[in-house]
VEXKE-488963 format. One record per residue (C-alpha): residue number from 0; residue in one letter; x, y, z. Coordinates in nm, 4 decimals. Example, Ala and Ser with C-alpha at 12.3 -4.5 7.8 and 13.67 -1.06 7.14 Angstrom:
% residues 2
seq,type,px,py,pz
0,a,1.2300,-0.4500,0.7800;
1,s,1.3670,-0.1060,0.7140;
END
This chain:
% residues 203
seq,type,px,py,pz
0,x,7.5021,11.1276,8.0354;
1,x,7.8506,11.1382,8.1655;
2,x,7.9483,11.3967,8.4095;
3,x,8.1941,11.6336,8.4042;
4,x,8.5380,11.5963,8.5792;
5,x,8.8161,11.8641,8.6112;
6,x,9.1559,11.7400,8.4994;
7,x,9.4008,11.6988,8.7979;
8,x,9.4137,11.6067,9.1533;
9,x,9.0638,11.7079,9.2080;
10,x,8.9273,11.4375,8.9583;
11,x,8.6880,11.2302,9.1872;
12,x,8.6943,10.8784,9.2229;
13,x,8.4656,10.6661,9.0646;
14,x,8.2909,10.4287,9.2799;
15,x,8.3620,10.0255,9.1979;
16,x,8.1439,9.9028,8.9026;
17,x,7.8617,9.7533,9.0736;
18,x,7.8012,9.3285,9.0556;
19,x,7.4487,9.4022,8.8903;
20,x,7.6516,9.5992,8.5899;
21,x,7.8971,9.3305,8.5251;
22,x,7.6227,9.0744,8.5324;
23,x,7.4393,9.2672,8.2593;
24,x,7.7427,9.3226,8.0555;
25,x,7.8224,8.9791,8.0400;
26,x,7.4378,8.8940,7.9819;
27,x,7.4727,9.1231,7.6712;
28,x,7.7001,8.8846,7.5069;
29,x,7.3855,8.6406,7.4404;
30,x,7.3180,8.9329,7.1813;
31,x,7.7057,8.9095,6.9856;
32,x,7.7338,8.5197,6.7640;
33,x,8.0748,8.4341,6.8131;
34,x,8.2384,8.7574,6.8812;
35,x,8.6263,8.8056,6.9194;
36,x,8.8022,9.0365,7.1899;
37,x,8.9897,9.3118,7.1004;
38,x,9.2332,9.5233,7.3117;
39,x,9.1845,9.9444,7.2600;
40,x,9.3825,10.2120,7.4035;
41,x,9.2476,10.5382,7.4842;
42,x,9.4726,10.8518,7.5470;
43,x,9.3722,11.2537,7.5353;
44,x,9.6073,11.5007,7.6777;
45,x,9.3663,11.7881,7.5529;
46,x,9.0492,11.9512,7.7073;
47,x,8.8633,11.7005,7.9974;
48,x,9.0647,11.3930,7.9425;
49,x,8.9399,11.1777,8.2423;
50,x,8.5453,11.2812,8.0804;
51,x,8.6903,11.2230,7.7140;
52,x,8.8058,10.9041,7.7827;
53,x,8.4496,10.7903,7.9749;
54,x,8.2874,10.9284,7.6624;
55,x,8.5101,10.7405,7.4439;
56,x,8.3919,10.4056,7.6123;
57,x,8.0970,10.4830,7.6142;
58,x,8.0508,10.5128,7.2719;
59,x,8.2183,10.2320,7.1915;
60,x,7.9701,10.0415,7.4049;
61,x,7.6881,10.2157,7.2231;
62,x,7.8367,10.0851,6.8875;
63,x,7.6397,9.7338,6.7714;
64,x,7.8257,9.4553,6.7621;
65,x,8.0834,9.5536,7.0557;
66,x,8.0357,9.4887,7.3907;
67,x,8.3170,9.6576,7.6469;
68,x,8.4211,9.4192,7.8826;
69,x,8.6732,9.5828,8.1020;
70,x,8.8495,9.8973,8.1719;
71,x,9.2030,9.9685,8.3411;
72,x,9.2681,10.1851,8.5725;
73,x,9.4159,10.5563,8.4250;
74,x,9.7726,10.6394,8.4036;
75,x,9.9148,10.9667,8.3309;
76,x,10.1927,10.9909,8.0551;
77,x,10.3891,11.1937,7.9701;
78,x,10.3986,11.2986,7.6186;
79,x,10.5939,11.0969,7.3230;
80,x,10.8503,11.2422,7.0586;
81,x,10.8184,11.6142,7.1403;
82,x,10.9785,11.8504,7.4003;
83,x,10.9487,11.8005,7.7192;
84,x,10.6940,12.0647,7.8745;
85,x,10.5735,12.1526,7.5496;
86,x,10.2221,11.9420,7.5651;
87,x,10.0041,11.8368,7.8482;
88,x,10.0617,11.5343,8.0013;
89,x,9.7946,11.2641,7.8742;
90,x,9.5359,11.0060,8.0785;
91,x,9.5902,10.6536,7.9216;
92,x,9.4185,10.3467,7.9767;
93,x,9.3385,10.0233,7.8252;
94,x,8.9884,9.8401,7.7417;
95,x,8.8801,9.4875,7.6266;
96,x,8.6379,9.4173,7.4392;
97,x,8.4100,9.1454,7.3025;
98,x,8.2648,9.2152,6.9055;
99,x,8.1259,9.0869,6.5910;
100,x,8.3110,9.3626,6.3648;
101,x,8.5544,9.2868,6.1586;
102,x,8.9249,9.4576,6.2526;
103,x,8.8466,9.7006,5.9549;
104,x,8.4990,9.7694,6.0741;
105,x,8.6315,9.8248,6.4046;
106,x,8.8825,10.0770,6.3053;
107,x,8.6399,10.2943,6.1169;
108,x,8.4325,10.3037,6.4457;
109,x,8.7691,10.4012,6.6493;
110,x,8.8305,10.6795,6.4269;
111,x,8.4553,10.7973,6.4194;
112,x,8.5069,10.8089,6.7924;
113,x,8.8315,11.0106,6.7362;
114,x,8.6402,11.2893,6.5112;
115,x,8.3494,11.3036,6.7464;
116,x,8.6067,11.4368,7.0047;
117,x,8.7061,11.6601,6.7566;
118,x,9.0716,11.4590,6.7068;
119,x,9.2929,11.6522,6.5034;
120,x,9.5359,11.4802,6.2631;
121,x,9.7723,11.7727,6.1633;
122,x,10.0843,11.6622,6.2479;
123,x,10.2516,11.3543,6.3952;
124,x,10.3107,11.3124,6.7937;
125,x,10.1083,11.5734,6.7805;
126,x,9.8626,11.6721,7.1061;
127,x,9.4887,11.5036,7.0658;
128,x,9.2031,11.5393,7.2732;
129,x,9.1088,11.1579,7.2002;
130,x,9.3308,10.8681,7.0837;
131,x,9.1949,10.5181,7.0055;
132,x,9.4394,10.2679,6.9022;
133,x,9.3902,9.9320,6.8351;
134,x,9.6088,9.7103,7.0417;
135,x,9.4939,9.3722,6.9357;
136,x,9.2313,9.2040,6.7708;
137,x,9.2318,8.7914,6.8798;
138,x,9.4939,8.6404,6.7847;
139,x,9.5308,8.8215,6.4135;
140,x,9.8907,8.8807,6.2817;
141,x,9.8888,9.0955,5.9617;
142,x,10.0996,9.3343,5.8284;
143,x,9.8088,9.5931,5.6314;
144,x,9.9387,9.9040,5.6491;
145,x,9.5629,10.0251,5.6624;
146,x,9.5623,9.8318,6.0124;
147,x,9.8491,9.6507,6.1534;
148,x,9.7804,9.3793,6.4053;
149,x,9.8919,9.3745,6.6680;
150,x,9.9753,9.7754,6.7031;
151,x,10.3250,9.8256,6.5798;
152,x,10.4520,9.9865,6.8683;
153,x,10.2480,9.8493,7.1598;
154,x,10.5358,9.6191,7.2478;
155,x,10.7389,9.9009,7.3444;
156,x,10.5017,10.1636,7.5132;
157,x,10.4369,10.1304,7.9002;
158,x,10.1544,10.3273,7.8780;
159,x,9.9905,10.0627,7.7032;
160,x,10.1513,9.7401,7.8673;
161,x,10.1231,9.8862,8.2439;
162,x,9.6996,9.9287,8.2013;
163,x,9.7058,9.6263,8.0114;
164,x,9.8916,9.4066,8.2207;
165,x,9.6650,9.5391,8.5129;
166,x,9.3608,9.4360,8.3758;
167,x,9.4760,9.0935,8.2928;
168,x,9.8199,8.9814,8.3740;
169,x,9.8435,8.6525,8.1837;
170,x,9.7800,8.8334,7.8558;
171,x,9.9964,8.7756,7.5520;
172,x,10.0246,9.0238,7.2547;
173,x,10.0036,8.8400,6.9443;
174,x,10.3590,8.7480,6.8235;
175,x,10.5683,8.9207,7.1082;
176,x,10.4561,8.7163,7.3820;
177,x,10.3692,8.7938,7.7554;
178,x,10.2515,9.1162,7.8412;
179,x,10.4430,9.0914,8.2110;
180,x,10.7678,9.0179,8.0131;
181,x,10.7339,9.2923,7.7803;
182,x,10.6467,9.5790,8.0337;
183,x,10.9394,9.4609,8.2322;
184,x,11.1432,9.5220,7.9125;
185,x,11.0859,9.8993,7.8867;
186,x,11.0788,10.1929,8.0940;
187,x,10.8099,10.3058,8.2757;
188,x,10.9307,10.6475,8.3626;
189,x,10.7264,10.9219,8.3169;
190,x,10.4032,10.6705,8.3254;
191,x,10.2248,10.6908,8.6490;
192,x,9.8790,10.5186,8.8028;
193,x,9.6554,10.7976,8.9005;
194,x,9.5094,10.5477,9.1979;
195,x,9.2647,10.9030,9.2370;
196,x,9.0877,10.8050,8.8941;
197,x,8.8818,10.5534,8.7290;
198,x,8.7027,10.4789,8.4509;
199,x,8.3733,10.2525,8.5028;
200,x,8.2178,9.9867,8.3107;
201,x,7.9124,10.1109,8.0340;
202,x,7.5900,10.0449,8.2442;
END
């Protein structure tokens, strides 16, 4: 059961993912035959987002065949392609995980996640209580417009770079390069750490 969290500066922190948790995490991949790691974003700038995002990893952990490996920290964004002041400002972070799904497989399960949050889809840049993007699935390259790979646009969004690059600093996104080169390529206004938040590992 997750808890419930008020948006803001009263969010409480979450207290460091215990070394018996990451042990069984990494125990559960025994259970996945030859899975690949994928990079997700979350973002929801509608309703609970700190709790929306927990729930959102959580049920991707509860999903067989997918095993989430680590979570960034949060970041508050503010909002892309629309006025300024006109939407909430959103919680973004970034997760990695290890799974036997195929990319298509995987995106039907991000978008079940989406409608179980009650994501709307009316119009684009639109606000969203839940947002789950696939970043980047191994090393795949393909230009499906059902699914591009990597994420279109990830190359040029801080709000996915900055968690990602936290999380793992020597990663590469598939046919750009370096993460750490990228993200010093954009801006990063308007994308903070909330160092008051966290997200924590599935247990």
């Amino acid at each position: 059961m997750t808890a419930s969290f008020m948006p803001g500066p009263s969010d409480p922190t979450v207290q460091p993912v215990p070394a018996s948790v990451v042990e069984t995490v990494d125990a559960a991949d025994t259970t996945l035959s030859n899975p690949r790691r994928a990079v997700l974003s979350l973002g929801s700038n509608l309703g609970n987002r700190l709790e929306t995002l927990q729930g959102a990893v959580d049920a991707l952990e509860d999903t067989p065949g997918v095993r989430v490996k680590a979570v960034s920290p949060v970041y508050e964004t503010e909002p892309w392609g629309v006025e300024p002041g006109s939407q909430p400002s959103y919680f973004n972070a970034v997760i990695v995980l290890k799974t036997t799904l195929p990319p298509s497989s995987l995106l039907e399960r991000a978008h079940a996640v989406e409608e179980a949050f009650h994501r709307v889809r009316d119009e684009r840049w639109g606000a969203r209580t839940l947002d789950v993007d696939i970043v980047a699935y191994a090393d795949v390259v393909s230009g499906d417009p059902q699914l591009t790979l990597p994420h279109p646009r990830a190359h040029e969004r801080a709000f996915v770079l900055a968690p990602w690059h936290d999380l793992d600093p020597e990663a590469q996104l598939p046919g750009r390069g370096a993460v750490a080169d990228l993200l010093g390529a954009v801006t990063r206004d308007g994308v903070a750490a909330r160092q008051d938040l966290e997200l924590r590992l599935p247990e």
